[in-house]
C-alpha positions as CSV (number, residue, x, y, z in Angstrom):
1,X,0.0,0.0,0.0
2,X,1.5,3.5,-1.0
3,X,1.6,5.9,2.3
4,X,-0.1,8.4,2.6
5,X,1.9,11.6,1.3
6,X,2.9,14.1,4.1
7,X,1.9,17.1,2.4
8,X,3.2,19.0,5.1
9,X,6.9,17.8,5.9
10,X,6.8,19.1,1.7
11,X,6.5,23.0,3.3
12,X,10.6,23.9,3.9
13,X,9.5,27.7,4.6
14,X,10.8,28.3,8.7
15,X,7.8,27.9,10.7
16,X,9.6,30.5,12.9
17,X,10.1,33.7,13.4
18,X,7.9,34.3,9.5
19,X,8.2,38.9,10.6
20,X,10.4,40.9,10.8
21,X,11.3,43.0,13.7
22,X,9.3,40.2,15.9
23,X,6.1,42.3,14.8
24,X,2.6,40.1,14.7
25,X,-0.3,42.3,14.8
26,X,-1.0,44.5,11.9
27,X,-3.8,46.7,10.9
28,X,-4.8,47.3,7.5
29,X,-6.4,50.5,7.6
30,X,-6.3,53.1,10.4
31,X,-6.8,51.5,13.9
32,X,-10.2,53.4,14.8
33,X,-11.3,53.3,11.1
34,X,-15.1,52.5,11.4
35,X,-16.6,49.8,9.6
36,X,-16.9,46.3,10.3
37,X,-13.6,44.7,12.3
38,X,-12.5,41.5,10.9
39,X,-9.4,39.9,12.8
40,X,-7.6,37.7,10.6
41,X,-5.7,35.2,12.9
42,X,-3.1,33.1,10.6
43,X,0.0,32.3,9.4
44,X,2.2,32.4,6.7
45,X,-0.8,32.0,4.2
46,X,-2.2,35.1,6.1
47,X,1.2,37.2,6.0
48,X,4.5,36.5,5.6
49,X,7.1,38.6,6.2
50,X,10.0,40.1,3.8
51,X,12.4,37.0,3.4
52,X,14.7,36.9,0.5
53,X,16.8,34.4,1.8
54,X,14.2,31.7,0.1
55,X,13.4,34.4,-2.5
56,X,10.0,35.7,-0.9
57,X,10.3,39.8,-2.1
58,X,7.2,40.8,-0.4
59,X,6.3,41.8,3.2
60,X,2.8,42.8,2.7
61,X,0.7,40.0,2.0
62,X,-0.1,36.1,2.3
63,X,2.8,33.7,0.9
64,X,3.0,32.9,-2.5
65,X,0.0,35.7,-3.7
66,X,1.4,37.5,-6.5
67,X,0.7,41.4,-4.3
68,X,-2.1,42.1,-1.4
69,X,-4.9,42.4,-3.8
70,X,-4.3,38.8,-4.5
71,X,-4.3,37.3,-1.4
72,X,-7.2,36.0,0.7
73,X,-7.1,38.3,3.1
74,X,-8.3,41.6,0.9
75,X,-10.3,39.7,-0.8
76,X,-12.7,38.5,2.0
77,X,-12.7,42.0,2.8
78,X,-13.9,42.9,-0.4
79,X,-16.3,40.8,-0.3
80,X,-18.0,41.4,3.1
81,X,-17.6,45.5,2.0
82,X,-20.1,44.9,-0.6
83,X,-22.3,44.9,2.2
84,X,-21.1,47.4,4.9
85,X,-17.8,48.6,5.0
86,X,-15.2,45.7,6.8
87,X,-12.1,46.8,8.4
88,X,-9.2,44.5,8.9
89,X,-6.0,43.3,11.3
90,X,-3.9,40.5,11.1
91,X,-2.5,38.6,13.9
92,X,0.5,36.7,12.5
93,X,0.6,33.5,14.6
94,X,3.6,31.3,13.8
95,X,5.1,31.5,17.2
96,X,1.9,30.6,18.5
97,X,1.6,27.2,16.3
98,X,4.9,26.5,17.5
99,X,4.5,26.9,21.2
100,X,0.3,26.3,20.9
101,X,0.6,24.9,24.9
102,X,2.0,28.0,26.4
103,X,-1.1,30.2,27.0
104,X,0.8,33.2,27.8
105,X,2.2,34.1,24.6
106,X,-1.1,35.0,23.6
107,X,-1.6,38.2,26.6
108,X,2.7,38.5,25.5
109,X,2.4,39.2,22.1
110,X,-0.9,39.5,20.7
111,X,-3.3,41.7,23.1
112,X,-3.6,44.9,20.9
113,X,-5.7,42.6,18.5
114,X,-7.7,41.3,21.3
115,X,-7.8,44.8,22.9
116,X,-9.4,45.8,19.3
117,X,-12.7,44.0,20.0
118,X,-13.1,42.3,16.6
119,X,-16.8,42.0,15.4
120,X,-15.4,38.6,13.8
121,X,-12.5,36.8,14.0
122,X,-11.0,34.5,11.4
123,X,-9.2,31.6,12.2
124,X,-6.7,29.8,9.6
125,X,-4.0,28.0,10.8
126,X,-2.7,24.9,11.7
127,X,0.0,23.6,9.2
128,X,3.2,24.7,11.6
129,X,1.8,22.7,14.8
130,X,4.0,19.8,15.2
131,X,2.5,16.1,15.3
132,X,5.3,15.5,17.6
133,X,4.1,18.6,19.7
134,X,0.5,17.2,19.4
135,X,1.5,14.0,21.0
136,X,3.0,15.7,23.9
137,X,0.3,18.3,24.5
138,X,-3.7,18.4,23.3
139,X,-4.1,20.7,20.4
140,X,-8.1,21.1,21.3
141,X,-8.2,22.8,24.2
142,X,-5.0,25.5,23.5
143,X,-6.8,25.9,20.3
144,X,-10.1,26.9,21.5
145,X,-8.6,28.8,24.5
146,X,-6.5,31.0,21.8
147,X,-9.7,31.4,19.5
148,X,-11.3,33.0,22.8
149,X,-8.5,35.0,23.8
150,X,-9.3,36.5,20.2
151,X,-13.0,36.6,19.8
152,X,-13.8,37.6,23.9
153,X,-17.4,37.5,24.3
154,X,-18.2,40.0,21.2
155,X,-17.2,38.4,18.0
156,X,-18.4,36.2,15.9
157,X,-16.3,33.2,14.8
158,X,-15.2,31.4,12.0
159,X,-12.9,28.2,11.8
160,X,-11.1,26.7,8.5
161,X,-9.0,23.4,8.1
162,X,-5.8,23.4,7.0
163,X,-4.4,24.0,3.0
164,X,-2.7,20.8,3.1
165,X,-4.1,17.5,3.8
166,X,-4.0,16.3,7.6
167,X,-6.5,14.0,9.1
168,X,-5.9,14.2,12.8
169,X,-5.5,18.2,12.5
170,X,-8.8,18.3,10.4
171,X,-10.1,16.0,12.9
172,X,-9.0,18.6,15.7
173,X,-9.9,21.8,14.0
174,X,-13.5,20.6,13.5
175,X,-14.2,19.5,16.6
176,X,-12.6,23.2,18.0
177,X,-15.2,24.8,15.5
178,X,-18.0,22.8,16.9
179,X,-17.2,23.3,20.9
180,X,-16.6,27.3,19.8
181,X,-20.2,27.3,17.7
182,X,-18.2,28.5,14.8
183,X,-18.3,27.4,10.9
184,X,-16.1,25.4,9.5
185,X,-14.6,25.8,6.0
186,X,-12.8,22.7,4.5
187,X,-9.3,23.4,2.7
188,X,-7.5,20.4,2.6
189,X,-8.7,19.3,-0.6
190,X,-7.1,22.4,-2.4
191,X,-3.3,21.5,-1.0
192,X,-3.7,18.4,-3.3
193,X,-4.2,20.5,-6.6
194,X,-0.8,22.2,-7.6
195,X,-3.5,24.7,-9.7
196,X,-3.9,25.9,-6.3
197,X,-0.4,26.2,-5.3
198,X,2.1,29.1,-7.0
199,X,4.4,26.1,-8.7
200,X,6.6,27.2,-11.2
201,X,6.5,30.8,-9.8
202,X,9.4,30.8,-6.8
203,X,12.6,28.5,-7.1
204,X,11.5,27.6,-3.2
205,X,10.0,24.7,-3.1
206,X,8.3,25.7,0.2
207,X,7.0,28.9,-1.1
208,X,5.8,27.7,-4.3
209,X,4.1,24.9,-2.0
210,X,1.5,27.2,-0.8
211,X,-1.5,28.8,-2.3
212,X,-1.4,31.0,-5.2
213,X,-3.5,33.5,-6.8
214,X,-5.9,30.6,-7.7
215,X,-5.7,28.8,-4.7
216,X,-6.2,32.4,-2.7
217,X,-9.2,33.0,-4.5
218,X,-10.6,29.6,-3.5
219,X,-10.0,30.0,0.7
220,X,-11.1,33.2,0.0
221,X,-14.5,32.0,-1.7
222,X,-15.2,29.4,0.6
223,X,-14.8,32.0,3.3
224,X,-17.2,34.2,1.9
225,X,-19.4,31.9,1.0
226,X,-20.0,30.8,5.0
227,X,-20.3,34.2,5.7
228,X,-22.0,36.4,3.3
């Protein structure tokens, strides 16, 4: 029987330390611009910081989207403008995926997007946790207690899988989206389509691993698509 491809151990892009000047929480427009507040809680799909090292030339939007416009993130706030205005901040949470058991990183590092009191909170994340991390210490419970830390007791919530296929963190992040009441968008389908991926367009492996301007456009329609 062939075994099952580890889509994951395929991403070489450092899980750590993905911004620069150990910055994680960023606002897209002015920080008391009114509209909508959408929090954006991800990782390197989300944002990735300037890192020419593996030949990423960019700093100001999701890995492997050709410029923001492109990337998920703008356009599920284009699409939820057409109905009010939406407002956006990231919170860039690689360290967090890294070290998901230590609670405290969240007040540490990432209270002025709590402090923000999102109106919804978008959770995509999940590819950097560490299956030998997940054996040591259950993902579930860190997971829901970071979503919380995000969402307080004002926002409303929405949950997606991971890009790349992983049963037992699909397996997780569902049941997190059904203890926080939250919908869940699948993914891991579009990890297996290199349509979706940005091959051919970075000499990183890694980097051309993860979504392109197709495969933006898809999380970003499913997203929409649970929300709209």
């Amino acid at each position: 029987m062939t075994p099952e491809r580890n889509y994951e151990a395929e991403n070489t892009v450092p899980a750590a330390r993905q911004m620069v000047d150990d910055k994680h929480v960023f606002f897209l427009q002015p920080k008391d611009a009114p509209g909508r507040r959408v929090l954006f809680v991800g990782n390197s799909i989300t944002l990735h910081g300037y890192r020419p090292q593996i030949g990423w030339l960019r700093g100001d939007c999701g890995m492997a989207a050709s410029d923001p416009e492109h990337d998920y993130v703008h356009l599920v706030l284009k699409g939820l403008s057409a109905e009010r205005p939406a407002v956006g901040c990231i919170a860039q949470i690689g360290d967090w995926e890294l070290n998901f058991w230590d609670d405290a990183i969240l007040h540490d590092v990432y209270q002025e997007a709590a402090d923000w009191r999102p109106d919804l909170v978008i959770v995509r994340l999940g590819e950097n946790v560490r299956s030998e991390a997940m054996a040591q210490y259950p993902l579930l419970p860190h997971f829901v207690t970071m979503v919380r830390f995000f969402a307080g007791d004002q926002a409303k919530i929405l949950v997606t899988d991971v890009f790349w296929p992983n049963a037992e963190k699909e397996r997780i992040l569902a049941e997190a989206a059904t203890e926080l009441g939250a919908p869940l968008v699948h993914l891991a389908d579009l990890g297996t389509q290199d349509e979706m991926k940005a091959i051919g367009l970075f000499e990183h492996s890694g980097v051309a691993g993860h979504p392109g301007n197709a495969g933006m456009a898809a999380i970003a329609e499913r997203i929409l698509a649970k929300l709209v």
